[in-house]
Structure formats: structure tokens, C-alpha cells
C-alpha positions as a Markdown table, in Angstrom:
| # | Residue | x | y | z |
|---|---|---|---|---|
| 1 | Unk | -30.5 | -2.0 | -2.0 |
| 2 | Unk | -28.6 | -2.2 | 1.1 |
| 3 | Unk | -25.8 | -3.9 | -0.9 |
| 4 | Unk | -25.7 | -1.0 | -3.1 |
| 5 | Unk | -25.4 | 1.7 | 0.2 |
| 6 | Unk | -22.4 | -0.1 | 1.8 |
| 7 | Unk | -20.5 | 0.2 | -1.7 |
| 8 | Unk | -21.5 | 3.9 | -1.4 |
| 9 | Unk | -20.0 | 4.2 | 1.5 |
| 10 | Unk | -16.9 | 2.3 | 1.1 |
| 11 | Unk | -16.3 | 4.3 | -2.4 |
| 12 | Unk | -16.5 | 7.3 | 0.1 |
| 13 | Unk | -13.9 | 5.8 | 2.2 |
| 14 | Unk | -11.5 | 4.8 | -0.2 |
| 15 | Unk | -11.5 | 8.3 | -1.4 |
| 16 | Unk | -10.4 | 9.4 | 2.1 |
| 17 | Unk | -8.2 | 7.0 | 2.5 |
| 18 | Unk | -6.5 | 7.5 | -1.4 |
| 19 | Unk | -6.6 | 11.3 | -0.3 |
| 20 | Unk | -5.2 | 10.8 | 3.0 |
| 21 | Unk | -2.2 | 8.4 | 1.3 |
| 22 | Unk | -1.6 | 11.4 | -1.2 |
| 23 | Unk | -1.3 | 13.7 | 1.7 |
| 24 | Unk | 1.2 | 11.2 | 3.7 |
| 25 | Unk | 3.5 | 10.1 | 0.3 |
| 26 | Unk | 3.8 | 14.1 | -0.7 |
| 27 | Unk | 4.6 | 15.1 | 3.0 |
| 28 | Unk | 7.6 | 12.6 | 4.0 |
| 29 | Unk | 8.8 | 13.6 | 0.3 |
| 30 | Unk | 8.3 | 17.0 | 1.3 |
| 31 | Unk | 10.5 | 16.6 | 4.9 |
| 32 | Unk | 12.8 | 14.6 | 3.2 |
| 33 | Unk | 13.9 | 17.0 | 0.7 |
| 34 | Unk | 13.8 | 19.7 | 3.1 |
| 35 | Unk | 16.4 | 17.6 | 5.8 |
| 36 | Unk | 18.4 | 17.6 | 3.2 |
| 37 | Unk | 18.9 | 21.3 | 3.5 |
| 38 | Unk | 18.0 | 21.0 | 7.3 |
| 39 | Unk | 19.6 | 17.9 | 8.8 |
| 40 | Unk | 17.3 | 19.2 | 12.2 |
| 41 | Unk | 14.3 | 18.4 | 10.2 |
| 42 | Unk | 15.4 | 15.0 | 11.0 |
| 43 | Unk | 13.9 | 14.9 | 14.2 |
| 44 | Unk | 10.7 | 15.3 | 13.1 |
| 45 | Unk | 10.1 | 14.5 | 9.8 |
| 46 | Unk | 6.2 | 12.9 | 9.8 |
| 47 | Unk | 3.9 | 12.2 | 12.7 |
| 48 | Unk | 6.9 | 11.8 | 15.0 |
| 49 | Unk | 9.2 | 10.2 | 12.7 |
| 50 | Unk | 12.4 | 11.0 | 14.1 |
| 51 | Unk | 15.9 | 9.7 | 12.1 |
| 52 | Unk | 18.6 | 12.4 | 13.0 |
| 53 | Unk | 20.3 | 9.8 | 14.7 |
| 54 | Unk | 20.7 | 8.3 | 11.8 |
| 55 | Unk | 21.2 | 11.0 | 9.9 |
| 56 | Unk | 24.1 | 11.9 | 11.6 |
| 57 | Unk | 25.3 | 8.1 | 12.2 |
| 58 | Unk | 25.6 | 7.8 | 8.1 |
| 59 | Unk | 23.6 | 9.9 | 5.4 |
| 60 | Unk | 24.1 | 7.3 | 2.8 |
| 61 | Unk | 21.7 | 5.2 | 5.2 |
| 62 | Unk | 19.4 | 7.5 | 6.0 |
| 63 | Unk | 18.4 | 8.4 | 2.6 |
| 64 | Unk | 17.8 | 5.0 | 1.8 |
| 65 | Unk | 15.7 | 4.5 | 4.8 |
| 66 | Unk | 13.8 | 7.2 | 3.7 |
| 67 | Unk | 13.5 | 6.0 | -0.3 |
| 68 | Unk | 12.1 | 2.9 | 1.6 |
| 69 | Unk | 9.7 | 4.8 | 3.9 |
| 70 | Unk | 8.2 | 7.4 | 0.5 |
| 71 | Unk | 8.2 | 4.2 | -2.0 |
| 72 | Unk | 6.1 | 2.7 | 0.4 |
| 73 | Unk | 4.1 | 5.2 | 1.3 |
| 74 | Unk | 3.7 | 5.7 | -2.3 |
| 75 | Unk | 2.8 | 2.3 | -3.3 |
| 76 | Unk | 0.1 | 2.1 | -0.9 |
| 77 | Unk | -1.4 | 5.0 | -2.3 |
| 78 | Unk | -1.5 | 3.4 | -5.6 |
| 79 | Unk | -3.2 | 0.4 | -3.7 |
| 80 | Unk | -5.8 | 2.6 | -2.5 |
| 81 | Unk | -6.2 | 3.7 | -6.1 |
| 82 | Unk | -6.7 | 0.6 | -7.2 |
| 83 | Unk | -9.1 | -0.3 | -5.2 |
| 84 | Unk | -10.9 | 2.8 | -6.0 |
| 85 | Unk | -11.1 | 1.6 | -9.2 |
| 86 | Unk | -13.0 | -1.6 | -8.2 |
| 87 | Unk | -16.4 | 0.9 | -7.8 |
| 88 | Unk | -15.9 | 1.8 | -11.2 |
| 89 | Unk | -15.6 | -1.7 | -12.8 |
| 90 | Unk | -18.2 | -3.3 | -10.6 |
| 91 | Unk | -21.6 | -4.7 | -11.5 |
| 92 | Unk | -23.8 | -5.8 | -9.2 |
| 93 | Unk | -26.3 | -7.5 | -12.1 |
| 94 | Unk | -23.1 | -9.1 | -13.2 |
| 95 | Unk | -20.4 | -9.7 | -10.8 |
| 96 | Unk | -18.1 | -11.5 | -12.6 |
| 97 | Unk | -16.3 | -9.8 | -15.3 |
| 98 | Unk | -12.7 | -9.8 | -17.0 |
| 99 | Unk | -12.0 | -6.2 | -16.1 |
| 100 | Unk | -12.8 | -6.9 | -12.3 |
| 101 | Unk | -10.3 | -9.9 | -12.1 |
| 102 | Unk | -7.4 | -8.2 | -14.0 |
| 103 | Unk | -8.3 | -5.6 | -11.6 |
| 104 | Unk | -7.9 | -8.1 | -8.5 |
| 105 | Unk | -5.2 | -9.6 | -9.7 |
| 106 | Unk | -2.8 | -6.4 | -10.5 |
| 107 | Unk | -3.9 | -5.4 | -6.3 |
| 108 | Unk | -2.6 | -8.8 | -5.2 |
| 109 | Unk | 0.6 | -8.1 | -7.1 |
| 110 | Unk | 0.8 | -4.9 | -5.9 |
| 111 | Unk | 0.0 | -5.7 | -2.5 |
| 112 | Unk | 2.7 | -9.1 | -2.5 |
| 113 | Unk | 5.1 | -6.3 | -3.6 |
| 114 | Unk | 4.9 | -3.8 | -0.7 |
| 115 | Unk | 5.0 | -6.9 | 1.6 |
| 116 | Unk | 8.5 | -8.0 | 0.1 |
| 117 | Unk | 9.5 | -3.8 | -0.1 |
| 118 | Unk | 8.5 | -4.2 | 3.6 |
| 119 | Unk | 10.4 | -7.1 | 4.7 |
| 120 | Unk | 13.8 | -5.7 | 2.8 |
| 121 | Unk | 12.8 | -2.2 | 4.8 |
| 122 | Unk | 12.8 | -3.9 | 7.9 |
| 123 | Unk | 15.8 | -6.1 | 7.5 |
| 124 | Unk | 17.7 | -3.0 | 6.2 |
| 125 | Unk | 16.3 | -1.6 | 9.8 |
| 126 | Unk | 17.5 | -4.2 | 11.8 |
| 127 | Unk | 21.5 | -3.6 | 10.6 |
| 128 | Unk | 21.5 | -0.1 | 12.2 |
| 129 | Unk | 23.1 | -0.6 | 15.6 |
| 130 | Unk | 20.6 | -0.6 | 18.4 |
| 131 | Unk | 21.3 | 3.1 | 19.9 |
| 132 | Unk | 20.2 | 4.5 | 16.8 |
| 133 | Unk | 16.7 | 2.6 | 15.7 |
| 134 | Unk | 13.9 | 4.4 | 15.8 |
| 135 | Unk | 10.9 | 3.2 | 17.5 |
| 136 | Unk | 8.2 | 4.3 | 15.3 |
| 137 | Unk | 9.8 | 3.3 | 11.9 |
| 138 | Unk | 8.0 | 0.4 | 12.1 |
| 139 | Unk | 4.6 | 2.3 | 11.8 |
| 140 | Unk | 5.8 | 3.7 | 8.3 |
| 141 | Unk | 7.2 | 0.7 | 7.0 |
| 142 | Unk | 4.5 | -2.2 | 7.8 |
| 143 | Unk | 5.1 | -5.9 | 8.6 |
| 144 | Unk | 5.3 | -7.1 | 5.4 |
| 145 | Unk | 4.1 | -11.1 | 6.7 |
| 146 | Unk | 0.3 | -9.3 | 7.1 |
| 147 | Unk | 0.7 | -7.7 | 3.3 |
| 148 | Unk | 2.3 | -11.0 | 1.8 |
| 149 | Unk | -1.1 | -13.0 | 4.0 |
| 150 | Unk | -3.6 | -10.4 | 2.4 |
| 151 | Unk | -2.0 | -10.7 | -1.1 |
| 152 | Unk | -2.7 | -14.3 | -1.0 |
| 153 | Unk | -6.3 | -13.4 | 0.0 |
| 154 | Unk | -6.8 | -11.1 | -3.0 |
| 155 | Unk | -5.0 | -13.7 | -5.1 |
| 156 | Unk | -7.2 | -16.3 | -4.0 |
| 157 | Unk | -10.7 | -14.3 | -4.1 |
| 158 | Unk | -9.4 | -13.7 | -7.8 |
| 159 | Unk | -9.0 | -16.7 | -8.9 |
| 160 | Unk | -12.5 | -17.4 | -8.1 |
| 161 | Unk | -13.8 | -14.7 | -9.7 |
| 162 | Unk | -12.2 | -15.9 | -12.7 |
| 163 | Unk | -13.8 | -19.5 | -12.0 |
| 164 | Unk | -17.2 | -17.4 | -12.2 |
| 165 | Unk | -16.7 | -16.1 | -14.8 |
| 166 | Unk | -15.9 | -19.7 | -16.8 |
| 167 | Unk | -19.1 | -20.8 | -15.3 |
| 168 | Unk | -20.8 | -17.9 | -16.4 |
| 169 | Unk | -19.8 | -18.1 | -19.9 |
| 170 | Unk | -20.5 | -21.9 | -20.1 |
| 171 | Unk | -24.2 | -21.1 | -18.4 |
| 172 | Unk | -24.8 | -19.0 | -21.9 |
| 173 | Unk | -23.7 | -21.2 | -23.9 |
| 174 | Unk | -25.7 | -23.8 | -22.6 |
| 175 | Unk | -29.3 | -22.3 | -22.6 |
């Protein structure tokens, strides 16, 4: 029973979160279309996201910045989403099922993914001379070492899962 109110309330905050992901993906695609038109936009574009500097130091490199920063913020969204989907898919009489690993295993991909996307974003970061880094693009881009350590987490966990569900099927078989 308690079990059963702590996935309640996690399936409320993932929806937050996924909603909250939405909101942050559609709004630095928003700003970025917009400093096109604008190049002042650039000083503000998302919580304090400032690039005009490099927007004026070379466009080229600011608008791949930026496709780094939206992909990103994208893909985590679709993280959250599928995580979202684990409250559909899960059974708490019987945990271990095929749609539940595929399930685990696509969010480890996914989430080995943004780390690399996040180690190429911040390599791409560091060959902007010094005077024209931004401080805070780090917050939007992540450290991809803690999303390529949690993908092996997820990886791991489903792998096991899978090993349940082997020992499941052989406990049927055998009674």
C-alpha cells in the first residue's frame, strides 16, 4: 500500500517534470528563432542564458551552440517521457516483464546518448576563446560523465530485470 502511494506520487512528478521539459525545449526554440530576427535577444535568451557574445564573435557558432543546447533540452524531455511510461507498464503483482525491460533499456540508451551529446557540447564550448564563454551554458548543457554513470545504472538495473524475468519463466515451468 505504501509502495503503491510513492509510485503515485512520483507519476505526479514526472508529469511536472515532462511538462516542465516541454515548457524549457519549446522556449530556447522559441528565443532562438526570435534572435535570429533580434540578435539582442541574445543576451537573454532562457533563465539568463546570455550568448550575444558569441553571436556577434561568429553566427555559424552560435547557432550550433544553440542546436546543442534545444537537442538537449529536447532529448531530456523525451527521457522524462519515458520514464513516464514506466507507470503505465508497471506491475506491482508482477514486476518483471518484457515491456518493462525494453522500456529500461531504450532510457539507458537514451540517457548514454545525451551524455555523449553533452560531452561534444562542452568540448565544442571549450574552443570559444575565453572572453566570450558564457558562464551558465554549462547549466543547459549538463556534464555528460554523471549521464554516461546513470546510463550505466539503468543499463545494469535492466539487465536484471531481464535475469528476473528468466527466473520467472523457469519458476512456471517448473511447478
Amino acid at each position: 500500500m505504501k509502495t503503491q502511494k510513492i509510485l503515485s506520487v512520483l507519476n505526479i512528478m514526472s508529469w511536472i517534470i515532462f511538462i516542465g521539459s516541454c515548457i524549457k525545449a519549446g522556449a530556447l526554440t522559441f528565443s532562438f528563432m526570435m534572435t535570429i530576427v533580434n540578435p539582442e535577444g541574445a543576451k537573454n535568451i532562457y533563465e539568463g542564458l546570455n550568448l550575444y557574445k558569441l553571436y556577434q564573435y561568429n553566427i555559424n557558432s552560435y547557432k550550433g551552440m544553440m542546436a546543442f543546447i534545444i537537442f538537449l533540452a529536447g532529448y531530456k524531455a523525451y527521457l522524462v517521457f519515458l520514464v513516464m511510461a514506466i507507470f503505465k507498464k508497471l506491475n506491482l503483482e508482477a514486476p518483471f516483464n518484457e515491456g518493462l525491460v525494453r522500456l529500461l533499456t531504450k532510457i539507458s540508451y537514451s540517457v548514454f546518448a545525451i551524455g555523449f551529446l553533452s560531452l561534444i557540447a562542452e568540448s565544442y564550448a571549450e574552443n570559444f576563446p575565453s572572453e566570450i564563454q558564457p558562464n551558465t551554458i554549462y547549466d543547459f548543457i549538463g556534464s555528460g560523465a554523471d549521464y554516461l554513470f546513470f546510463g550505466v545504472i539503468i543499463f545494469i538495473i535492466a539487465k536484471v530485470f531481464k535475469r528476473g524475468i528468466e527466473i520467472q519463466s523457469e519458476n512456471e515451468l517448473t511447478i
